[in-house]
N, C-alpha and C positions, 0 to 999 in steps of 0.2 A: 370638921368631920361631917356635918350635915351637907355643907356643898357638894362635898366628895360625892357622898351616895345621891345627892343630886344631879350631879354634873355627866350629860349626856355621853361623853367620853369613855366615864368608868361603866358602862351596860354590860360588856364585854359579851358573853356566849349570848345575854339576849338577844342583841344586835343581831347577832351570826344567825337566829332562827324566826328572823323577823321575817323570812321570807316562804315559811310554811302554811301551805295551803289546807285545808279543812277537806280531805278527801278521803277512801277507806281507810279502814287501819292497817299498820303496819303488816300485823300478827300474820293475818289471813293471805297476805301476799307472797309472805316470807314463806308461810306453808306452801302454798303454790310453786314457788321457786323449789324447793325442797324437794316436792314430788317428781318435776318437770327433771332435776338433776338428777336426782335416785334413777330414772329410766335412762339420762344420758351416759350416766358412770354404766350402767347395764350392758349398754349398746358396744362399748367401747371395750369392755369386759371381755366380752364377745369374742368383736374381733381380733383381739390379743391374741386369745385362747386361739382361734382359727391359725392367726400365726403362728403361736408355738410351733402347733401342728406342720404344717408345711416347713418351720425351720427344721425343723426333726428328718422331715423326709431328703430336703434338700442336701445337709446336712450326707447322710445318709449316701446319698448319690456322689457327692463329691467321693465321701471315703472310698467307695467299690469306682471309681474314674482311677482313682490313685490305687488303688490294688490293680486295677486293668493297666498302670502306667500311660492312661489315656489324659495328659496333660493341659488339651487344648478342652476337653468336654468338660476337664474338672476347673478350668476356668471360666468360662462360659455360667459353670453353675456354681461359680462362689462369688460371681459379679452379683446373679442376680440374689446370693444370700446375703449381700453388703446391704445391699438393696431395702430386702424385706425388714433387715434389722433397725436400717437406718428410720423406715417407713413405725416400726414396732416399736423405738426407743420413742420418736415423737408421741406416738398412741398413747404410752404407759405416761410418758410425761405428762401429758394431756390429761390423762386418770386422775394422776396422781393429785395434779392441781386442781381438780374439780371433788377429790377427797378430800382437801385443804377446805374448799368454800363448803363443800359440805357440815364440817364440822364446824366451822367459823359462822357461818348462816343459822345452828341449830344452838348457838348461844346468843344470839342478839335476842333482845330485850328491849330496844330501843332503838331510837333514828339515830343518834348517837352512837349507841352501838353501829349499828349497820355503817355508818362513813367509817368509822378506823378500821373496821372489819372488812369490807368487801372492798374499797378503793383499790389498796394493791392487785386483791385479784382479780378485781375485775380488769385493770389496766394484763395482767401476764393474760386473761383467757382471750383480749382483745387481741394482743401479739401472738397467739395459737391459730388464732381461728382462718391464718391463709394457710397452714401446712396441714390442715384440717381438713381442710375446702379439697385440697389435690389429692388427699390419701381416702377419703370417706366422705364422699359428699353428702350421702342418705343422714348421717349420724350431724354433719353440720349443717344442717338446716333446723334440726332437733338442738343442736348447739346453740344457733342464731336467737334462735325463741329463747332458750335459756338465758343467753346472755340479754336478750331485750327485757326480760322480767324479772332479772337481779338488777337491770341500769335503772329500771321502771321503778322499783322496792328504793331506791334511794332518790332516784331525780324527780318521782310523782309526787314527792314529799314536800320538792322547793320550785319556784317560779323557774324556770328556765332548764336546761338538758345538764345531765351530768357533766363533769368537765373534764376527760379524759388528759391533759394535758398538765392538772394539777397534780397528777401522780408521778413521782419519783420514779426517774430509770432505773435509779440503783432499787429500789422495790422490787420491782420486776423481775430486774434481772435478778437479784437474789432468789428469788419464789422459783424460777426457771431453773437455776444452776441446781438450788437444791433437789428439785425435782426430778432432774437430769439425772443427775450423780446416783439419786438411789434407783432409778430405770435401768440406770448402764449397768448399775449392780447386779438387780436383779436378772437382767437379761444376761449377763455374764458367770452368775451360779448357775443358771437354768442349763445353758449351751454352751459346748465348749468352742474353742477358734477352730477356725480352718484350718487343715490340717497342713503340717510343714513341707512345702515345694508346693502348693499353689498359692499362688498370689492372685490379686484383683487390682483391679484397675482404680476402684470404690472406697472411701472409707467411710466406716461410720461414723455418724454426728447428727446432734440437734440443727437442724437448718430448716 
């Protein structure tokens, strides 16, 4: 019994945190993160809302194309409603999963805490951030920083950079679908489909 608890082998988690450096504390970083998100869920918030709006109007124009029996205007403007949506289901997506780390960030306790909690999404906001990049660039660079100081809050803790590559696809993708699913939801009570005889070229999806 006495070898066991001697025996370099059995350390187990201490091993794993041999590699922690003596730098600020967690606490105040996690806050940092916190605040830095609270403005990006904002920003995003935003321009939702901005969309709704203009899906409303578009929306709108199609119905009075198809009362004028004007088929080519009413496609023309439900391409680019595919569009907005498609551009609007990533946004919410996007929300959505940064209300996920919101509430996940505002229970850590620990460094510990922090890897089981933020890995997954840090890994899904790392896979956001190019449909980000093309939809709203002002809000992802506000992103970028955010994501540098949740990778910061767990990697400044240990010798060497986070290691994006230890996170599970299926993680990911799971945090993503779910995310998706209640986007399409919701953007599907909000609005209804295009209305029947016009068609689009477009369809919507997460891409």
């Amino acid at each position: 019994m006495q070898q066991n608890w001697n025996n370099p082998q059995s350390k187990g988690l201490t091993e794993h945190f041999q590699g922690l450096k003596k730098e600020a504390p967690l606490k105040p970083r996690i806050q940092h993160s916190l605040t830095q998100l609270t403005k990006t869920i904002s920003s995003l918030d935003y321009k939702v809302k901005s969309l709704d709006e203009k899906d409303a109007k578009l929306f709108n124009r199609i119905v009075s194309a198809k009362k004028n029996h004007d088929s080519t205007t009413g496609k023309i403007i439900a391409n680019e409603l595919v569009e907005l949506r498609k551009n609007k289901k990533i946004l919410t997506t996007l929300k959505l999963s940064l209300e996920q780390v919101n509430l996940r960030l505002s229970t850590v306790q620990d460094l510990g805490d922090a890897m089981v909690s933020l890995r997954p999404i840090l890994a899904t906001m790392n896979a956001l951030k190019p449909a980000l990049g093309r939809i709203m660039p002002e809000v992802s660079r506000e992103f970028e920083s955010l994501f540098g100081i949740l990778n910061e809050s767990i990697s400044g803790s240990f010798e060497g950079s986070f290691d994006m590559d230890g996170v599970s696809n299926e993680e990911t993708e799971n945090i993503l679908k779910e995310a998706a699913a209640v986007a399409g939801n919701r953007i599907g009570d909000k609005f209804p489909s295009t209305p029947s005889g016009i068609s689009s070229s477009n369809s919507v999806g997460l891409q």
